[in-house]
Every structure is written in C-alpha cells, then in structure tokens.
C-alpha positions as CSV (number, residue, x, y, z in Angstrom):
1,X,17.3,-2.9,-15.2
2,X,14.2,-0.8,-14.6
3,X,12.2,-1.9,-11.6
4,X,10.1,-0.2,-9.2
5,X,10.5,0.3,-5.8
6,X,7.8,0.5,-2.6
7,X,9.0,2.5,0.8
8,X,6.6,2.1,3.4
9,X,6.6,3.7,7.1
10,X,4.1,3.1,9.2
11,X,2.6,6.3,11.2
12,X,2.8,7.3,14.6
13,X,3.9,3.8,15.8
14,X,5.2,5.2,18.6
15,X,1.6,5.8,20.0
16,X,0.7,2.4,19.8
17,X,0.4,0.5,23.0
18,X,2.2,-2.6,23.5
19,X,-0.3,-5.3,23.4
20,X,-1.5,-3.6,20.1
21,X,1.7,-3.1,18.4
22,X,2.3,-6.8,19.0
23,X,-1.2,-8.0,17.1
24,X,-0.3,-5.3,14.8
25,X,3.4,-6.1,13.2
26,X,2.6,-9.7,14.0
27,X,-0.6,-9.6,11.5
28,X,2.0,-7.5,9.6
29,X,4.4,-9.2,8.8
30,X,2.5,-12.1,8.1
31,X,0.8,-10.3,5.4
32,X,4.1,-9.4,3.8
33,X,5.1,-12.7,3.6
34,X,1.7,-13.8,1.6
35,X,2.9,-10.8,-0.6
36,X,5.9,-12.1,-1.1
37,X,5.1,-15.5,-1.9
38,X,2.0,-14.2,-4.4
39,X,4.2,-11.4,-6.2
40,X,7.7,-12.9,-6.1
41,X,8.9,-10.0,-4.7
42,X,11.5,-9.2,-1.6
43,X,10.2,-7.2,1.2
44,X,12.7,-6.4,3.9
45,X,11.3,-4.5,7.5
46,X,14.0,-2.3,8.7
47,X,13.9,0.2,11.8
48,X,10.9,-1.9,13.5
49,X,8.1,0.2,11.9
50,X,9.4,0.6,8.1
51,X,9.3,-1.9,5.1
52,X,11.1,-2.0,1.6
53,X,10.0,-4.0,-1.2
54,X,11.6,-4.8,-4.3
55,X,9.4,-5.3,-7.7
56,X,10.9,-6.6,-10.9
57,X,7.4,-6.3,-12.6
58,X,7.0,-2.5,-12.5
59,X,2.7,-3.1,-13.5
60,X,2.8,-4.4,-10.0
61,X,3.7,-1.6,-8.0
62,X,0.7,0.0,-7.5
63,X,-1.1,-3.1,-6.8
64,X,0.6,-4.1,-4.4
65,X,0.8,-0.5,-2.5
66,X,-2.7,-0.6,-2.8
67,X,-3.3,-4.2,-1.3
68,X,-0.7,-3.3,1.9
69,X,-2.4,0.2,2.4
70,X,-5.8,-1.1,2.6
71,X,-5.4,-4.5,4.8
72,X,-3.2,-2.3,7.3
73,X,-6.1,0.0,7.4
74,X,-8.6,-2.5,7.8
75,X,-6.5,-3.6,11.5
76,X,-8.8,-2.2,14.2
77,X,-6.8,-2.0,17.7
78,X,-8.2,-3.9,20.4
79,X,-8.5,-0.4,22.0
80,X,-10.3,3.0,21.0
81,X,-8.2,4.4,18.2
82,X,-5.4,6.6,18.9
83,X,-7.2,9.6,17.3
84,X,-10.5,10.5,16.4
85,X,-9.6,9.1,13.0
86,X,-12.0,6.8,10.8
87,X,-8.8,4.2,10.6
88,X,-7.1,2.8,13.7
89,X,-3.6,2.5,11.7
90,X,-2.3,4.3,8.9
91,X,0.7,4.3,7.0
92,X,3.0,6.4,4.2
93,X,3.7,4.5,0.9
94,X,6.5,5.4,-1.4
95,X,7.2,4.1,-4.9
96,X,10.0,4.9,-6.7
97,X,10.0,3.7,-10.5
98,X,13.4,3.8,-11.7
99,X,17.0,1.8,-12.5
100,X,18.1,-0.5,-10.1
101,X,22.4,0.4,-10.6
102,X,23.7,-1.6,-7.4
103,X,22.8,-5.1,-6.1
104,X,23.2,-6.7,-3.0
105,X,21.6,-9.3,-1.2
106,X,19.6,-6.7,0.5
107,X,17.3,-4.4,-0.8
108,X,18.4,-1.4,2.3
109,X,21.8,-1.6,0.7
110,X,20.8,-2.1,-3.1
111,X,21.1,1.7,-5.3
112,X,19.5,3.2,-8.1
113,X,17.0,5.5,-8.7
114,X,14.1,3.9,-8.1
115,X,15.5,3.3,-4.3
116,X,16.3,6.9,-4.3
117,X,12.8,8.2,-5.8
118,X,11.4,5.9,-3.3
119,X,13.2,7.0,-0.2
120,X,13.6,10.7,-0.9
121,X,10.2,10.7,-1.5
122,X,9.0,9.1,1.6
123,X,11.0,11.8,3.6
124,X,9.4,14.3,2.0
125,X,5.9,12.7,2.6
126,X,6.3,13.2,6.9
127,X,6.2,16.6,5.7
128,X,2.6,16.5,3.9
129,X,-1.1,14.9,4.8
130,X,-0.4,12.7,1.2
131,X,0.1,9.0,2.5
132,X,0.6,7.5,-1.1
133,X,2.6,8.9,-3.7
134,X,4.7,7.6,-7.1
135,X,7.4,8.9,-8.5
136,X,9.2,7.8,-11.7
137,X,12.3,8.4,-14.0
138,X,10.7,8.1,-16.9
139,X,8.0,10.5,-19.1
140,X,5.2,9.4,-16.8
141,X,6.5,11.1,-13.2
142,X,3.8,13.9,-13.7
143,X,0.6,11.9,-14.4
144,X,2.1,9.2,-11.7
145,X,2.3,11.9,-8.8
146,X,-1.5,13.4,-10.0
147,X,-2.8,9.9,-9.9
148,X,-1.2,8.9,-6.8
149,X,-2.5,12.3,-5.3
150,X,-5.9,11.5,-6.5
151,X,-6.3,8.0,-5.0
152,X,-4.9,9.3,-1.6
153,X,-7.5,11.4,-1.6
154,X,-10.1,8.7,-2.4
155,X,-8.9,6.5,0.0
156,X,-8.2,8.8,2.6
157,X,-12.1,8.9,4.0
158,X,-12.9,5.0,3.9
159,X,-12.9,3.5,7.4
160,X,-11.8,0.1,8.7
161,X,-14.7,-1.5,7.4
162,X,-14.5,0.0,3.5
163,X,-10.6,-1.2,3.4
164,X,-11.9,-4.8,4.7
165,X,-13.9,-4.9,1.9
166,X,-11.5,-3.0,-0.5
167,X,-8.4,-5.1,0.5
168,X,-10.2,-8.3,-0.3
169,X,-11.0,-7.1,-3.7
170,X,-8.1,-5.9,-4.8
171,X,-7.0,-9.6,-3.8
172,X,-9.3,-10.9,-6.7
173,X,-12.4,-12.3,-4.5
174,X,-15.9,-11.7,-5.5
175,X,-18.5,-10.0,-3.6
176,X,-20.3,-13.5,-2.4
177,X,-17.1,-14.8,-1.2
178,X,-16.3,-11.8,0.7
179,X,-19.3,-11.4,2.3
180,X,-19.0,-15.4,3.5
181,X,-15.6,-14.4,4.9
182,X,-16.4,-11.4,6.6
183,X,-20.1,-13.1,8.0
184,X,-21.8,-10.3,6.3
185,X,-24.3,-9.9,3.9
186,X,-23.8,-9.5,0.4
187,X,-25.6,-6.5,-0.2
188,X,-23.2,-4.6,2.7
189,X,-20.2,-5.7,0.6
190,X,-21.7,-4.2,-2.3
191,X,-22.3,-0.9,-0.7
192,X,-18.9,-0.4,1.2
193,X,-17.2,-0.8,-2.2
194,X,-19.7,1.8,-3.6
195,X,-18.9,3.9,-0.5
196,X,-15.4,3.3,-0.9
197,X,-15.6,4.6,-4.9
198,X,-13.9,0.9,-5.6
199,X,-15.0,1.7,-9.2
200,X,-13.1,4.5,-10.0
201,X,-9.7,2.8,-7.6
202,X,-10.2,0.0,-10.4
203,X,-10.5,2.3,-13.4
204,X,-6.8,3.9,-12.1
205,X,-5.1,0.2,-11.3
206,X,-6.1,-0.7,-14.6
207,X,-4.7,2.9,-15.9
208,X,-1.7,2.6,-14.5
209,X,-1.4,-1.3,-15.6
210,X,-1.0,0.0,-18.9
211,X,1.5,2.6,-18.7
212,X,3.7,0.0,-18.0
213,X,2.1,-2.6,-20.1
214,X,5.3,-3.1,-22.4
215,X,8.2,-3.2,-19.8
C-alpha cells in the first residue's frame, strides 16, 4: 500500500522557556488533533518535540505539511523571540512518499519506505537551512525535492503575521472571514497573502495535487 508519510521536528525547543513551551505544545497538540479529525489521518508526538503522521491519501501530504508549518509559525511567544528571526517558532517537515511494508498500531514502529524516506530525510535536514522537503519512491522524487526546495524558500521570509493569514487559507476561509477572525481589515489580509506570494504556494498545492491525482 502506497502512502505518504510526514516527520516533523520542531527546532531548537530546547531554547524555549518554560512558560512558552507550555502555550506552545499545548496550542500544538491541539492543532494536531483538528488535523486528525479533518484528514482522517494518525499523528503520533514522540520525543516531546517531534511528531509523525500517517496519510493514506498521498494528495494530502503536502497540504497538510503546509497547514502545520504555517500555524506553528504563526505562534508568537509571549516573550521576544529567541533569535532575531521574523518567526518566533520554526520547525523541520519531512515527507516520505513511499510503501507502507509493516503495520502496527503505531506509526513509530510501522516500516516501509515512505517511513524510511521520511525519517532519513529529516536527519539529513539538521544538517541543511531547508525546513521542508519531499521525498518519493516513485518517478516524481526529483521534481518533488525541487518543489519542496522552492516553497521553503518562499516561505522562509513570511513573518508571524503572513503565516496567520497563510494558515487560515490554506484551511479554505475567504479573505472577509479572515479578516473578521483576526479583527483586521480586509484589505491587510489581502496584502499579507500578496506578501506572502500565496499565489504561486497555491499554483504548487494544486501541482502537486495532481501528480497524485490517480492514486
């Protein structure tokens, strides 16, 4: 069965203070649970600061890497950041496309290559400045990791503000009703998503939707 697989690690958790890693990995793991219920996936949080999630429906993948990357950049510490960054959190994002050979209850001790894509990857990402990346068994590995190298690039710059915006859209909301939410004006929403280059972040979802439009 051909699945895809998502590896995140969230960085430099060690730096955070207490009272903000609280409010952090308790806003967290909520989020993952609204995940979960949307997508009907599994996502499993292992080591305190790492999280595994298990996609049947490869068009997914990205989607959903995408919607956790930008709401935990859009969490501003109670504090100054922890670096002169434009995000106050960041974290590493690792999907692995691929066979799932060996099932368990739990994804950690579930096999296949997609689990093994995803998690050798991830290792090799501590290495690099890439904090999403894709990886694949299949005849698309080579456009997945230029795309995936692409949109980390794009997204790299946004601040907490942009991923606000950004993570909302990706949810499906329009521009009116994010605006409400957020007790901003419309107009603001419009230009964060400009800022943000939402357009062309759409123009790949939909891209890589339809790689795996057939599966």
């Amino acid at each position: 069965m051909k699945i895809a697989v998502i590896t995140g690690d969230i960085v430099n958790s060690t730096e955070i203070d207490l009272v903000n890693k609280k409010i952090f990995f308790a806003a967290l793991s909520s989020y993952l649970k609204e995940i979960e219920e949307y997508y009907q996936v599994k996502i499993e949080i292992f080591r305190g600061d790492s999280f595994q999630c298990v996609i049947p429906n490869i068009q997914d993948a990205l989607q959903i890497s995408l919607e956790i990357l930008t709401f935990i950049r859009s969490i501003s510490p109670s504090k100054e950041p922890l670096s002169a960054s434009v995000m106050g959190y960041n974290v590493r994002i690792s999907v692995g496309i691929g066979e799932m050979d060996f099932v368990q209850d739990s994804a950690l001790t579930s096999d296949g290559t997609a689990f093994r894509l995803s998690g050798r990857q991830l290792d090799e990402m501590k290495g690099k400045k890439q904090y999403l990346m894709i990886a694949s068994d299949d005849n698309y590995h080579r456009e997945l990791q230029m795309e995936s190298a692409l949109l980390d690039v794009i997204l790299s710059n946004n601040t907490i503000q942009q991923n606000e915006v950004m993570n909302r859209k990706l949810r499906g909301s329009i521009e009116k009703d994010i605006a409400e939410a957020l007790k901003i004006k419309q107009p603001a929403v419009n230009q964060r998503l400009k800022a943000g280059n939402w357009h062309i972040i759409d123009l790949m979802l939909k891209y890589y939707k339809s790689l795996y439009s057939n599966r």
